[in-house]
C-alpha positions as CSV (number, residue, x, y, z in Angstrom):
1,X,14.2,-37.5,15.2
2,X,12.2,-35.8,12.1
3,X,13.9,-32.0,11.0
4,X,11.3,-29.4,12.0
5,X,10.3,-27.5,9.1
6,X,12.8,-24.3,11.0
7,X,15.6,-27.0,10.9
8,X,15.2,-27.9,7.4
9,X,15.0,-24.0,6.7
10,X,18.2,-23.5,8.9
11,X,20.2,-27.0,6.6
12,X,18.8,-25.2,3.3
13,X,20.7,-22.0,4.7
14,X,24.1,-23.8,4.4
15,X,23.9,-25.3,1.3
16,X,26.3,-23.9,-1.2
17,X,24.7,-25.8,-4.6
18,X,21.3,-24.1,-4.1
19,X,20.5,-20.2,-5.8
20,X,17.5,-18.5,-4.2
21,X,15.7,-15.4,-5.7
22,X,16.2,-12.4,-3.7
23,X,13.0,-9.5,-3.2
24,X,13.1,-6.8,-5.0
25,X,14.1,-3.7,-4.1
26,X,11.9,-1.5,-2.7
27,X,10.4,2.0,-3.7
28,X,10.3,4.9,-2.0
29,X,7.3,6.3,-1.2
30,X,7.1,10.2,-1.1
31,X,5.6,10.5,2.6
32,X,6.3,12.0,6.0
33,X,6.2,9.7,9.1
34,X,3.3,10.4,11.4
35,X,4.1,9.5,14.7
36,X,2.9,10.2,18.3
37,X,2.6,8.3,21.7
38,X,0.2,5.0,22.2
39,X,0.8,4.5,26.1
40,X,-1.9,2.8,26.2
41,X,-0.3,-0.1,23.9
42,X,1.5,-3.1,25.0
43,X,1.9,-5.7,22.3
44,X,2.7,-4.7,18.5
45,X,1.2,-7.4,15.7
46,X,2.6,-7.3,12.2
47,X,1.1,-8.2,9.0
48,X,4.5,-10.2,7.6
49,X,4.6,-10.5,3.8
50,X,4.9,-6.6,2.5
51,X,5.7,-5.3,6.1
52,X,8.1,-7.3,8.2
53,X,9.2,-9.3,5.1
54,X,9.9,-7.7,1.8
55,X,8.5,-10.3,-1.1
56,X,7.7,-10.1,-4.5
57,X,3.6,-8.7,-5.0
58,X,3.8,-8.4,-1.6
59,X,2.0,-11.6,-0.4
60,X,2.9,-15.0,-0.8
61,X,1.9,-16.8,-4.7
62,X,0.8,-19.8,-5.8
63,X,1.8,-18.8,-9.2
64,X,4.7,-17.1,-10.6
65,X,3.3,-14.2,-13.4
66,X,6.3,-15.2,-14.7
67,X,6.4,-18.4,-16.7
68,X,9.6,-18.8,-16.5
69,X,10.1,-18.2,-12.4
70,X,7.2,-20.8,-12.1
71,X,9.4,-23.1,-14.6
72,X,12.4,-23.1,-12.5
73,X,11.0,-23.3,-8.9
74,X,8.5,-26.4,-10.2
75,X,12.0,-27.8,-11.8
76,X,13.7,-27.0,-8.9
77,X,11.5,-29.4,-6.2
78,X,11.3,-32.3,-8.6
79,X,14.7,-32.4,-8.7
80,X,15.6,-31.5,-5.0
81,X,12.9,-34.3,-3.8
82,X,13.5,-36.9,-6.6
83,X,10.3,-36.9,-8.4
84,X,10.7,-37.0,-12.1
85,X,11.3,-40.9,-11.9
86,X,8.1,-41.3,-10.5
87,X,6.0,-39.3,-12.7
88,X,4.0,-40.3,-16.1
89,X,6.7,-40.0,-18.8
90,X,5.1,-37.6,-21.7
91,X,6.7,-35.4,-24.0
92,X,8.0,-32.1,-22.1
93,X,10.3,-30.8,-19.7
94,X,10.3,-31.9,-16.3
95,X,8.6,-28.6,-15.2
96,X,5.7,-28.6,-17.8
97,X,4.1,-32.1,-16.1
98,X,4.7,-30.7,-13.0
99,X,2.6,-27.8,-13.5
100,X,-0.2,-29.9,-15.2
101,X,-0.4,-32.3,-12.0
102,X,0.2,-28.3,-9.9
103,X,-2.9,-26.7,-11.4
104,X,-5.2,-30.2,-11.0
105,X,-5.0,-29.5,-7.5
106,X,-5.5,-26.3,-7.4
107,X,-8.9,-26.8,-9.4
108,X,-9.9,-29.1,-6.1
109,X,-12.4,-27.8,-4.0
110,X,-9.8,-27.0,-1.1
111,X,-12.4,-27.5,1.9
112,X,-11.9,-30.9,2.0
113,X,-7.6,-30.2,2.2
114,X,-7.6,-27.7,4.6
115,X,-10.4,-24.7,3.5
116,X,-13.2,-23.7,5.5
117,X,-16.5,-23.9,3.5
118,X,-19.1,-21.4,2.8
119,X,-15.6,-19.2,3.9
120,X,-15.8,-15.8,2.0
121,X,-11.9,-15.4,1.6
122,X,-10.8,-19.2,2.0
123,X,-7.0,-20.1,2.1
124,X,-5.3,-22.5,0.5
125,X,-2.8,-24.5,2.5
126,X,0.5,-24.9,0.5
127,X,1.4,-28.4,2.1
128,X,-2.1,-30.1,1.5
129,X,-1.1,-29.4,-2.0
130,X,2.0,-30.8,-2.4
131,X,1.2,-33.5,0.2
132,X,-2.0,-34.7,-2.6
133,X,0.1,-34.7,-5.3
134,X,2.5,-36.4,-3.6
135,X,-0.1,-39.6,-2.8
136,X,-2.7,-38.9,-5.2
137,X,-0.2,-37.8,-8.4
138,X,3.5,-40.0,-8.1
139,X,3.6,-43.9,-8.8
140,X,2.7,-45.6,-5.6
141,X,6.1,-46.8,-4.9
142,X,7.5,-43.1,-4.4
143,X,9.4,-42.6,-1.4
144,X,11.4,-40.6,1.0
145,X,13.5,-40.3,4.1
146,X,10.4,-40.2,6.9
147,X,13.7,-40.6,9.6
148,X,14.6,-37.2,8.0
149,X,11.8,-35.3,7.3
150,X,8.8,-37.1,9.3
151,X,5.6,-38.7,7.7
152,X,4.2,-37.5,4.5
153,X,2.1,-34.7,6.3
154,X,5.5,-32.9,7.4
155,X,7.4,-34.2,4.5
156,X,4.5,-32.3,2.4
157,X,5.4,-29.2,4.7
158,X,9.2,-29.3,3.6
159,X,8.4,-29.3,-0.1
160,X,5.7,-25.9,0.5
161,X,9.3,-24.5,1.8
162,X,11.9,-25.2,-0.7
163,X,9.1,-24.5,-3.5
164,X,7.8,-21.3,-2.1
165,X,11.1,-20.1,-1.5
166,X,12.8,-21.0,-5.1
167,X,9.4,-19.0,-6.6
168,X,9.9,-15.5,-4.3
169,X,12.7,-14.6,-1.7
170,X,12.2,-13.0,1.0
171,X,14.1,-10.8,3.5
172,X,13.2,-7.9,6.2
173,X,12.4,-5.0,5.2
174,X,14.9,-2.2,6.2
175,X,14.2,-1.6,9.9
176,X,12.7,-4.2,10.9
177,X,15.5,-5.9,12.8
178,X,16.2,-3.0,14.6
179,X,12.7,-2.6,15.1
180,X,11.5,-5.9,16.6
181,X,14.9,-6.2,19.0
182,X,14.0,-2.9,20.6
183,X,10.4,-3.1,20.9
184,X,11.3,-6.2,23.0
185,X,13.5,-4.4,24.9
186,X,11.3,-1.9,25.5
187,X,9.0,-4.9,27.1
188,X,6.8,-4.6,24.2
189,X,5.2,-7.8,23.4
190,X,5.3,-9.0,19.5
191,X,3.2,-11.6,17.6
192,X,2.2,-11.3,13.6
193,X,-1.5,-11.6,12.4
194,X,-1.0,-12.4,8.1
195,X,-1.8,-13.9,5.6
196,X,0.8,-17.4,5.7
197,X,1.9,-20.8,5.6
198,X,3.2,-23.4,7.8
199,X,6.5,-21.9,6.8
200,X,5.8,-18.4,7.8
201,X,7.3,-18.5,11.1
202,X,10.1,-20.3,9.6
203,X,11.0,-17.5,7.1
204,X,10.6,-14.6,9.8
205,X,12.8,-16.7,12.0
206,X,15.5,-17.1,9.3
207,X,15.1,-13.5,8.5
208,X,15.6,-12.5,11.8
209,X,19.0,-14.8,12.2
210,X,20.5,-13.8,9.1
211,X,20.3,-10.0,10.0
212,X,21.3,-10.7,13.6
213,X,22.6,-14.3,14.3
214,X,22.6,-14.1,18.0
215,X,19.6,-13.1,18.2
216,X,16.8,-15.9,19.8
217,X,13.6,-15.3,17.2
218,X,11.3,-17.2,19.9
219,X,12.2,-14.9,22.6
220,X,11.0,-11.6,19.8
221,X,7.7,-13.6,19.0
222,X,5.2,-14.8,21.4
223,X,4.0,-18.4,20.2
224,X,0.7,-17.5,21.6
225,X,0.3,-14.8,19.2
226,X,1.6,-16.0,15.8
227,X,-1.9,-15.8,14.0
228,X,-1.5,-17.5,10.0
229,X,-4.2,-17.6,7.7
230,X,-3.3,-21.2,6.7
231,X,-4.0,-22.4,10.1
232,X,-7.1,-20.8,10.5
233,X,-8.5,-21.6,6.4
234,X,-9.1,-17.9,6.2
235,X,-7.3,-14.9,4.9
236,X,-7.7,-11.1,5.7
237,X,-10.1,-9.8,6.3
238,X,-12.2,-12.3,7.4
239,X,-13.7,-12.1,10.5
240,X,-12.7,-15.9,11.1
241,X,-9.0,-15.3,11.3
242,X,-9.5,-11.3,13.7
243,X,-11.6,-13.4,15.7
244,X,-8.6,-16.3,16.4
245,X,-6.4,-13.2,16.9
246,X,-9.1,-11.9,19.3
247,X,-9.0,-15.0,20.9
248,X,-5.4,-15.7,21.0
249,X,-4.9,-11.7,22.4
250,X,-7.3,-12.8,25.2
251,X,-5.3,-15.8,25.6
252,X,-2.6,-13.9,26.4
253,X,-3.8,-11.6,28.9
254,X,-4.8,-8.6,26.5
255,X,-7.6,-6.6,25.4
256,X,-7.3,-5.4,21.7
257,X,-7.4,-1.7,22.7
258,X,-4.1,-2.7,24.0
259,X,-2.3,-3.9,20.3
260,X,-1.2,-2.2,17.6
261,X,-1.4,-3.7,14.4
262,X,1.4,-2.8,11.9
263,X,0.4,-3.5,8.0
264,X,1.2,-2.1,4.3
265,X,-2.5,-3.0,3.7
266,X,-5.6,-0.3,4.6
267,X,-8.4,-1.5,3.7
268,X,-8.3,-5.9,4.4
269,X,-5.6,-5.1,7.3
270,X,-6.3,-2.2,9.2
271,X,-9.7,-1.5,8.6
272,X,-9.9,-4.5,10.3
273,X,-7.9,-4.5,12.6
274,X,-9.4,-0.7,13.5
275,X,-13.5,-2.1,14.2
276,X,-11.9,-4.7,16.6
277,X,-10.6,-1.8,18.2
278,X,-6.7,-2.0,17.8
279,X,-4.9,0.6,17.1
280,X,-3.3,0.7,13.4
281,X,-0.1,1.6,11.7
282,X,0.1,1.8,8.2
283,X,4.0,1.1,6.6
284,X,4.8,2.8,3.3
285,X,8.0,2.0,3.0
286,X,7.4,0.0,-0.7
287,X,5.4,2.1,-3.1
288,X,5.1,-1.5,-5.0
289,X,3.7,-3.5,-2.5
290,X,1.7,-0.6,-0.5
291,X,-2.0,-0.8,-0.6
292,X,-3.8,2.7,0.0
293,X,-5.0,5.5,-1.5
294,X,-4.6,8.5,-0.5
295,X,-8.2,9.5,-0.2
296,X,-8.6,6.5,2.3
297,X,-5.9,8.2,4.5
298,X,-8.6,10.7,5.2
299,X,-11.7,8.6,5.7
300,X,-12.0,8.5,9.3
301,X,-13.0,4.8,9.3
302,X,-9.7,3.9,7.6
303,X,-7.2,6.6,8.8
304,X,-4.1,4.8,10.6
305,X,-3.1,6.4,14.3
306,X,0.8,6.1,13.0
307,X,2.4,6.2,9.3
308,X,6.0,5.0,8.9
309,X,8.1,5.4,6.4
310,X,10.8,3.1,8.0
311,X,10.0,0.4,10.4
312,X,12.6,1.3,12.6
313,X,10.9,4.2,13.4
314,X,8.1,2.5,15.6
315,X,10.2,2.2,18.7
316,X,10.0,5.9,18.9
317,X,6.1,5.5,19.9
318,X,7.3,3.4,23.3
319,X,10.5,5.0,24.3
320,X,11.6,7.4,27.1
């Protein structure tokens, strides 16, 4: 039987001859919470990258600023899946073809690989990217383990892991944890609208287990409301992918007056999020990755119902 993609995550965990980067530290952001009761609410959705999961920029990259970063995570997967043999032999490094084959398909018109078109704010899926290169870029007589990692559409999945992760780490925010575990005691329910991957649920869940091993992720996450932009071809704020939270919410058994939607984003998150009629929390816990102004904090078609300064803090909102 193939390895999931939270499998392979959960092997790559307990390798010792693999370095990952680590997210940078946050900074503090000179603000006071602003709290008060939502009785009204019943399930909390989180924006993940630069809210539940601290990452570098905040959001997920295709491209490293940093030339070298984009060197070694490139140099990293070729080596990890055994694909310099099978690549046109020029002058260079390993890395440096890579990212010539990398950036061809990027220039592709990504509707036909996963994009939706005429799409305003399309989203490219990472796996359709390395799944072309693998068919359309190697020697035809590249191969793999399929009893391992599945056909080449999952294998393709496994490599968007291992090289998304070598080029930024990832790990919860301070809080967050604590946060999710008691809002779920607290018979909140918890799903995550954001920007993602096919490996998004994979990195919350290995977030989740390395804070808290005994923790069960799927019983802190409904399935039902796990909204990515990669499975919808559309990223915030879109109307595409709020409508497929609308209809996953109603799915589910709940009107959007119901939901509070957590994000470090204002305007392409919680402006949103707001004219669907959720209710919004804006996180400024990372002055880095924190997107408003404080001018916005004042418009009334923009203001948040909740400000926190730690994540942990939200369970106060539900309890006693």
């Amino acid at each position: 039987m193939p390895l999931s993609i939270e499998e392979y995550a959960d092997e790559l965990s307990d390798r010792k001859d693999l370095i990952w980067p680590k997210p940078p530290k946050p900074e503090p952001v000179s603000a006071k919470s602003g709290l008060k009761r939502l009785p009204e609410v019943r399930c909390v959705l989180w924006n993940v990258y630069g809210t539940f999961l601290n990452i570098f920029s905040g959001e997920i990259l295709f491209e490293h600023p940093k030339e070298l970063v984009m060197s070694f995570a490139l140099d990293k997967t070729i080596k990890e899946f055994n694909m310099w043999t099978f690549m046109s032999r020029r002058p260079g490094e390993p890395s440096a073809q890579m990212k010539v084959l990398y950036d061809q398909v990027m220039a592709f018109d990504m509707v036909g690989i996963g994009s939706v078109k005429g799409e305003k704010y399309p989203e490219k899926p990472s796996e359709k990217i390395w799944e072309t290169i693998v068919k359309n870029k190697l020697k035809s007589d590249y191969h793999f383990d399929a009893g391992k990692f599945g056909p080449l559409p999952e294998y393709a999945k496994k490599i968007a892991y291992f090289f998304h992760a070598s080029l930024q780490g990832t790990a919860p925010h301070e809080g967050a944890v604590d946060a999710v575990r008691t809002l779920s005691e607290l018979g909140i329910r918890q799903g995550y609208l954001t920007d993602g991957q096919c490996f998004t649920w994979a990195q919350v869940r290995r977030g989740l287990m390395s804070e808290q091993p005994g923790l069960d992720p799927d019983m802190l996450f409904d399935r039902k409301l796990r909204v990515v932009s990669a499975d919808v071809g559309a990223k915030k704020p879109s109307d595409r992918i709020f409508q497929r939270a609308r209809e996953s919410l109603s799915q589910a058994g709940l009107d959007p007056t119901q939901v509070l939607y957590v994000s470090n984003k204002l305007e392409t998150d919680l402006a949103a999020a707001k004219k669907m009629g959720m209710r919004t929390a804006l996180f400024v816990g990372d002055k880095s990755t924190l997107q408003a102004r404080p001018e916005q904090l004042k418009d009334p078609n923009l203001k948040p119902d909740l400000l926190l300064t730690r994540l942990d803090e939200l369970p106060r909102v539900f309890a006693g």
